[in-house]
C-alpha positions as CSV (number, residue, x, y, z in Angstrom):
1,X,2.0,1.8,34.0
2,X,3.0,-1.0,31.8
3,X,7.1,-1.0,31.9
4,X,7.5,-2.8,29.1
5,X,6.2,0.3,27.2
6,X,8.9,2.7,25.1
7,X,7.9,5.1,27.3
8,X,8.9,3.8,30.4
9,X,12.7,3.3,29.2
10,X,15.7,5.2,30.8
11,X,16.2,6.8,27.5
12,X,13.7,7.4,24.1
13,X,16.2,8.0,21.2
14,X,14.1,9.3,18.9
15,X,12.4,11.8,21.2
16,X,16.4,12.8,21.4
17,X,16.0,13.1,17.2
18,X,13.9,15.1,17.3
19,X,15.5,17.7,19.9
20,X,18.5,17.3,17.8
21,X,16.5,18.8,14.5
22,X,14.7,21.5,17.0
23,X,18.6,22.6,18.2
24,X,19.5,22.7,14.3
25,X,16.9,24.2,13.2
26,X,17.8,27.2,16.1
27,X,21.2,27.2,15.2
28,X,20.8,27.6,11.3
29,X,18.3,30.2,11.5
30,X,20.7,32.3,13.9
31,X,23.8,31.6,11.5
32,X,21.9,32.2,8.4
33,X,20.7,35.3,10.0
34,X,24.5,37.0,10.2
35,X,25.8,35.2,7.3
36,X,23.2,36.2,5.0
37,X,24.4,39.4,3.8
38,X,23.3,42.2,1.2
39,X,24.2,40.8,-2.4
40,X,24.8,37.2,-1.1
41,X,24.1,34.5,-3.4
42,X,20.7,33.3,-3.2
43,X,20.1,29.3,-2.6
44,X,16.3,27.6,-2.2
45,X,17.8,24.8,-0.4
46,X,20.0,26.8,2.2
47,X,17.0,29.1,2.8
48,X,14.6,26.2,3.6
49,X,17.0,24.7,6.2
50,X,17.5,27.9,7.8
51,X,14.0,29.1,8.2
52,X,12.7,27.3,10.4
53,X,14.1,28.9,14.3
54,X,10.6,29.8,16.0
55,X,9.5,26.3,14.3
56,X,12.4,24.5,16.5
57,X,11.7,26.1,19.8
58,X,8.4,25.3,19.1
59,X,9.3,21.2,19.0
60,X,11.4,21.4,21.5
61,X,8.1,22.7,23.9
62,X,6.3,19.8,22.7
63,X,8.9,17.1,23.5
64,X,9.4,19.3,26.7
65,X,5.7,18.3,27.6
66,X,6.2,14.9,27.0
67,X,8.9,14.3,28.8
68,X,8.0,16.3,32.1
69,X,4.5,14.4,32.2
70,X,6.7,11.3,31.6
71,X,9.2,12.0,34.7
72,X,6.2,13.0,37.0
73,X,4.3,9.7,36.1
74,X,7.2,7.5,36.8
75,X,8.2,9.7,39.8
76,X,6.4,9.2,43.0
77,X,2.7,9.3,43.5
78,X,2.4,8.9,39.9
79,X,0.6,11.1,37.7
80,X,-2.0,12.7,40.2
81,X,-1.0,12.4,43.4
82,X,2.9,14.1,42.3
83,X,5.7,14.4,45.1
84,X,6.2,18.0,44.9
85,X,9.2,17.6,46.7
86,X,10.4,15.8,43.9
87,X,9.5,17.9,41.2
88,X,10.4,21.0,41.7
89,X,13.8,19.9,42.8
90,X,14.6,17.8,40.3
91,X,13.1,20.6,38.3
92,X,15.5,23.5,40.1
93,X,18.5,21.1,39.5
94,X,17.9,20.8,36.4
95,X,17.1,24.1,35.2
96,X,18.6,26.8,37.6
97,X,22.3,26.0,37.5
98,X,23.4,26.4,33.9
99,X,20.8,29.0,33.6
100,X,22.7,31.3,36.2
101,X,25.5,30.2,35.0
102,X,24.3,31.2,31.2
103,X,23.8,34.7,32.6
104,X,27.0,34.8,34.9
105,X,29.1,34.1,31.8
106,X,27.3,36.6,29.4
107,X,27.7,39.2,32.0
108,X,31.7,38.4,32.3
109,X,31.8,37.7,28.3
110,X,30.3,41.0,27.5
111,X,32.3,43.0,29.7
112,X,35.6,41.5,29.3
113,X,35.1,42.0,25.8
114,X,34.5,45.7,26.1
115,X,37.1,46.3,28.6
116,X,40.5,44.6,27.1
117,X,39.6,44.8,23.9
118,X,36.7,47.7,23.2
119,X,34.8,45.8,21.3
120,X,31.7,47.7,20.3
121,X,30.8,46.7,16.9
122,X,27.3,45.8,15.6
123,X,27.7,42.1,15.4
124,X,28.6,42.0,19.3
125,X,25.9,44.8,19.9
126,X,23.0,42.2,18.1
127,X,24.8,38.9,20.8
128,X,25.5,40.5,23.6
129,X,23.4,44.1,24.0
130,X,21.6,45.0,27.2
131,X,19.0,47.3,27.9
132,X,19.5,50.9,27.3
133,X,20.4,52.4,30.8
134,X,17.7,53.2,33.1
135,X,15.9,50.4,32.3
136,X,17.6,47.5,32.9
137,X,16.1,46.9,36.3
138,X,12.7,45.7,34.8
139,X,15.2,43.3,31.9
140,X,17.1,41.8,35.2
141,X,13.9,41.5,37.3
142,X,12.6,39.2,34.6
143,X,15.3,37.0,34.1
144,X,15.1,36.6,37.6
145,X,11.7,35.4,38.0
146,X,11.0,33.8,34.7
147,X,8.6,36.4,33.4
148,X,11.2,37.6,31.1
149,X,8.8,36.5,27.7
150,X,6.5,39.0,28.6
151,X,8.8,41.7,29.7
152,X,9.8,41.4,26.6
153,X,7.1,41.7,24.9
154,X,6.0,45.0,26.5
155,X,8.8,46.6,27.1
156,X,11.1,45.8,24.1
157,X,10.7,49.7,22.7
158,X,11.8,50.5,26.3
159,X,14.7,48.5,26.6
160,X,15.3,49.4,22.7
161,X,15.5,45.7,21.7
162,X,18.4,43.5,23.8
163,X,21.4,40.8,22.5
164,X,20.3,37.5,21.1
165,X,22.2,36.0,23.7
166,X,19.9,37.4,25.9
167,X,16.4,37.4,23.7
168,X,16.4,33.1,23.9
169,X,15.7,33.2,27.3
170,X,12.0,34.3,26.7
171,X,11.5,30.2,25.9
172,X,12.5,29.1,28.7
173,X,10.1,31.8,30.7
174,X,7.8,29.9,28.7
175,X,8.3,26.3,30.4
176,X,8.7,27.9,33.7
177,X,5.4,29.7,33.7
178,X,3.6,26.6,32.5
179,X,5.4,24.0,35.1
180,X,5.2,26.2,38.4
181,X,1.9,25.0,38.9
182,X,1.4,21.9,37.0
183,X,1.6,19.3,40.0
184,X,-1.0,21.5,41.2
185,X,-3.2,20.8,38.3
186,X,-2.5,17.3,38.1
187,X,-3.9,16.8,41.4
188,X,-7.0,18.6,41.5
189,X,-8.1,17.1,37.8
190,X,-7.5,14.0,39.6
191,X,-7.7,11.5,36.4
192,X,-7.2,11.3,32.7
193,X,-10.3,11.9,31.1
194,X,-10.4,15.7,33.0
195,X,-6.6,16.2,32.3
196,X,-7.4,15.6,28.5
197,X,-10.3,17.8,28.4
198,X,-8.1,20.3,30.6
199,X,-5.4,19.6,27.9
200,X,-7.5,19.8,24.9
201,X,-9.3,23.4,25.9
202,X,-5.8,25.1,26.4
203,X,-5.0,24.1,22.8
204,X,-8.3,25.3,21.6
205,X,-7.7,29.2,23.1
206,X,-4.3,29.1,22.7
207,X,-5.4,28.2,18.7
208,X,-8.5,30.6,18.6
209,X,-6.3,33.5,20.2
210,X,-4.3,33.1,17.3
211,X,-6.9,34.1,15.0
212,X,-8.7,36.7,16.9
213,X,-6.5,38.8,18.6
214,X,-7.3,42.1,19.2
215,X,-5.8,44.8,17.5
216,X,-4.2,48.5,18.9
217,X,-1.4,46.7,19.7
218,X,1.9,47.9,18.4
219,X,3.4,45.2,15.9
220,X,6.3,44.2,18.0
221,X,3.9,43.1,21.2
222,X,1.3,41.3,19.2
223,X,3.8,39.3,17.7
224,X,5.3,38.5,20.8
225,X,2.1,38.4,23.1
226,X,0.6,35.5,19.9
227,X,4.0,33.7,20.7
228,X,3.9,33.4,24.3
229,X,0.0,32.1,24.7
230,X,0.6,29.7,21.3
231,X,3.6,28.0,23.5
232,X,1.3,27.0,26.0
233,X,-0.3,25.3,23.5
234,X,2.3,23.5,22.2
235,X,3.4,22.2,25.7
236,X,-0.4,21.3,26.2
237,X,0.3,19.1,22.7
238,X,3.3,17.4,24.3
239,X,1.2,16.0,27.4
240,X,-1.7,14.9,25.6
241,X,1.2,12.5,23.1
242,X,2.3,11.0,26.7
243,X,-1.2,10.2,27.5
244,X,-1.9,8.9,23.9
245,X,1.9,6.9,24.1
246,X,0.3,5.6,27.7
247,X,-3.2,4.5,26.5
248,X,-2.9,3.0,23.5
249,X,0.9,2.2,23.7
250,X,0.2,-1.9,24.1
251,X,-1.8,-1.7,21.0
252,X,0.5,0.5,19.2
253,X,3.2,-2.1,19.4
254,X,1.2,-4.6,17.7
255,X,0.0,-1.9,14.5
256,X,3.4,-1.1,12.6
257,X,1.5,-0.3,9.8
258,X,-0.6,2.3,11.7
259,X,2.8,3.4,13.4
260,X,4.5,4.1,10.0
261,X,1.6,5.8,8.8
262,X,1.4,8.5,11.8
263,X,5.5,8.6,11.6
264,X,5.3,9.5,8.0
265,X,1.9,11.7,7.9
266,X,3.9,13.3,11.1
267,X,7.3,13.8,9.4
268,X,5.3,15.6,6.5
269,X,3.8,18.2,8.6
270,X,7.4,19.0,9.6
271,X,9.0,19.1,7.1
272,X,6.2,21.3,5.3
273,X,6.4,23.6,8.2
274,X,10.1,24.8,7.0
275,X,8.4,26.4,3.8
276,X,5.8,28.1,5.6
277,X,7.7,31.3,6.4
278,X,9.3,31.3,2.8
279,X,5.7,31.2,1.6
280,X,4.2,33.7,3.5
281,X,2.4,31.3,5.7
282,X,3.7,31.2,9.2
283,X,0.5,31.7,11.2
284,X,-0.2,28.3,10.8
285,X,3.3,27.2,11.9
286,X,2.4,26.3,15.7
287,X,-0.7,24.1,14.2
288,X,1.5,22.3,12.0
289,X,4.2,21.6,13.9
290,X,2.3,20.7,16.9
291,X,0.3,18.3,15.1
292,X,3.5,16.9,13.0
293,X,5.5,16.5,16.3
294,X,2.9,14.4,18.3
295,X,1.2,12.0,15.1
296,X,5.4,11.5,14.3
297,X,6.6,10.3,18.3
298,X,2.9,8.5,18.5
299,X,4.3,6.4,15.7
300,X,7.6,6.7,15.9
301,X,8.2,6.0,19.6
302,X,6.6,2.1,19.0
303,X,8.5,1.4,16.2
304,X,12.1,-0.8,16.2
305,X,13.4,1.0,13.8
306,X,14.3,4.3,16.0
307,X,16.1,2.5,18.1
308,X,18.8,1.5,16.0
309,X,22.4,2.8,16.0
310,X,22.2,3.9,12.6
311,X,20.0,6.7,14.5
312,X,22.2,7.0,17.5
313,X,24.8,9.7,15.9
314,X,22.2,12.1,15.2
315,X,20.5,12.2,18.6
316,X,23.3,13.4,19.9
317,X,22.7,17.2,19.8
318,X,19.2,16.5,20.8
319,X,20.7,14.8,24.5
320,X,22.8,18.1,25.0
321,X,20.4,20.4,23.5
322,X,19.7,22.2,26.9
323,X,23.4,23.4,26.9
324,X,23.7,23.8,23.1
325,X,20.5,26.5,23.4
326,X,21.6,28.4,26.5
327,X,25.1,29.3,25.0
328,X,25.3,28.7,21.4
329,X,25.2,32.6,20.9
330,X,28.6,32.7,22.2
331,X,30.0,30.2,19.9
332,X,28.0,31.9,17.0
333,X,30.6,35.1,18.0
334,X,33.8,33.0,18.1
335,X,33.2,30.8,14.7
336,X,31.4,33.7,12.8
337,X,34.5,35.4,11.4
338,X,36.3,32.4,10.1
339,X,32.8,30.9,8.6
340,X,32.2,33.6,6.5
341,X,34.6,32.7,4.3
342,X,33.6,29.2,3.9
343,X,30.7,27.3,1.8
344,X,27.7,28.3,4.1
345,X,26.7,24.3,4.6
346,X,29.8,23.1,5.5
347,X,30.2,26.2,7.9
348,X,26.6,25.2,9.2
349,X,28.2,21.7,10.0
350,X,31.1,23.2,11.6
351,X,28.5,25.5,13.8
352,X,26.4,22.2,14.8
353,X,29.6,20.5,15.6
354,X,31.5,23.1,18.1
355,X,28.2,23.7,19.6
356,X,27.6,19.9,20.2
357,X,31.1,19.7,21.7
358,X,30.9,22.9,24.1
359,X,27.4,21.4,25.3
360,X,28.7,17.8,26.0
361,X,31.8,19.3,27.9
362,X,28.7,21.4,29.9
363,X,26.7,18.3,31.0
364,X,30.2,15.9,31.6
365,X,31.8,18.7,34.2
366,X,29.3,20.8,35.1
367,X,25.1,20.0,34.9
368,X,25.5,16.4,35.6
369,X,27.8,16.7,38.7
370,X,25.4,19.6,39.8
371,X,22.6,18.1,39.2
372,X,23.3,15.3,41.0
373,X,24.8,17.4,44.3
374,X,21.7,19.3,44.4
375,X,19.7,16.4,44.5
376,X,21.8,14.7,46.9
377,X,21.0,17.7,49.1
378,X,17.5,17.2,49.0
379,X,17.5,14.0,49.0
380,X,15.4,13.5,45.5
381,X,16.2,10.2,44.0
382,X,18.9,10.1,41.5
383,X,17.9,7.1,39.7
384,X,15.9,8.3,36.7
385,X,17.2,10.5,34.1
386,X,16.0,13.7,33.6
387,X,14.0,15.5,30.9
């Protein structure tokens, strides 16, 4: 690979924009949806900003694809011919520590809570719930083995629906599932042109599922059974935008008009895709967003302009985003009952800011330092950063 390309760098700030508006976009749809009360005032422009939840997760997959190819193409071996050692421990060091930790401290939060202070009301009951008894053992067994997005999507009338805090997790299920095997993949495609076709085909069923799905199905498990295969596709989106950034990158460079074009056309389609719900059109959300997510990094990642420091402030939440998603539910329960008597925006500010400042505490003391032990254990190199 050419290492003069963007893509190459240490560090892409606007792919860290664009995490930062997928983490806002979470964390305004989960505020509106507690502050929003019966006989609230209504307001166009504080609906649109907070409508949009499934429509972050849903960038952050396709950055997430991006940047995975990215650090397996740079890694050893390159693209098909992965270190496997290398990848699925950079990948476990990465992922596994703050997620048991994320569960540790929901487990300790939700029972402390209950025991000192009998806390049972229905705002901690929609964080923090659990499976009804008896049935925990399935809601456990698939945190445990990343299958939780499909547990919970058959057995939600089982476990009679579980704590936000808990119900985020099925994402990251999503990204598990779709990684365990991918240095597989890559190797027996063997090049490009089979990857893309690959690539390309998972869109298409993931796309065509979406608009033939058979029925029978109770409401609740076609929802979340659409959701689950349409991720795929959306993490299938993110890799075909590295390949795209890696074969026509030198030419990009030299187009600025062509890169401000698919910037714009791409910021469009995102921004359209925060009315889509309001209208009564969220089916199309994945297409939209997928689209408006790769034609915007195509263009944006070439261009000068994204690298300035005017731009820097507002990737921040979008470097601690991992953190920020994981336990954002638990700062959501602490700021809630001072918020709700303040202007909903500025409390929305507030929100974005406490949650920033827990997550950058997280990676400085605790996912850097053990992300960097693990590998140290293993050997893996500790050079590049990671996704």
């Amino acid at each position: 690979m050419d290492k003069s390309l963007p893509i190459a760098s240490n560090n892409i700030q606007v792919v860290d924009l664009v995490r930062g508006l997928a983490i806002f976009s979470v964390l305004a749809s989960h505020l509106a949806s507690v502050l929003n009360q019966p006989g609230s005032s209504k307001s166009l422009v504080w609906d649109w900003i907070t409508s949009n939840g499934g429509g972050g997760v849903l960038m952050f997959l396709v950055v997430s694809g991006f940047l995975i190819t990215r650090i397996i193409d740079l890694g050893p071996g390159g693209l098909f011919k992965p270190s496997w050692k290398n990848f699925y421990v950079r990948r476990a060091a990465r992922i596994l520590p703050l997620y048991l930790l994320q569960i540790f401290v929901g487990i300790l939060f939700l029972y402390s809570l209950i025991f000192f202070f009998g806390e049972t009301s229905r705002f901690f009951i929609y964080c923090f719930k659990l499976p009804r008894e008896g049935t925990a053992w399935s809601f456990w067994l698939s945190l445990f083995t990343f299958s939780f997005n499909w547990a919970l999507a058959f057995k939600f009338d089982e476990w009679q629906q579980v704590g936000l805090y808990w119900g985020i997790l099925w994402s990251l299920a999503v990204e598990e599932q779709f990684y365990i095997f991918y240095p597989f993949y890559l190797r027996i495609l063997g090049n490009t042109r089979r990857l893309v076709l690959a690539l390309m085909t998972v869109v298409l069923v993931c796309l065509l599922w979406k608009f033939n799905f058979p029925g029978g199905w109770p409401s609740v498990t076609r929802v979340a059974v659409q959701g689950n295969i349409n991720c795929y596709g959306e993490i299938a989106i993110g890799v075909l935008l590295y390949l795209a950034c890696k074969q026509f990158g030198t030419r990009l460079l030299l187009k600025k008009n062509l890169c401000f074009l698919f910037s714009f056309i791409g910021a469009v389609f995102i921004v359209i895709s925060y009315g889509l719900d309001y209208f009564g059109e969220g089916d199309i959300k994945p297409i939209v967003i997928g689209g408006g997510v790769f034609l915007f990094l195509l263009g944006a990642i070439h261009l000068e302009l994204f690298k300035s420091k005017w731009f820097k402030f507002f990737s921040v939440p979008g470097k601690y985003s991992y953190a920020s998603y994981l336990f954002h539910v638990i700062i959501l329960y602490l700021v809630t009952p001072e918020l709700i008597h303040v202007d909903r925006f500025l409390g929305l500010i507030f929100y974005v800011i406490a949650t920033t400042t827990m997550a950058f505490v997280s990676y400085r003391i605790f996912e850097f330092p053990v992300n960097n032990l693990v590998r140290g254990w293993f050997k893996v190199s500790l050079k590049s950063k990671e996704a």
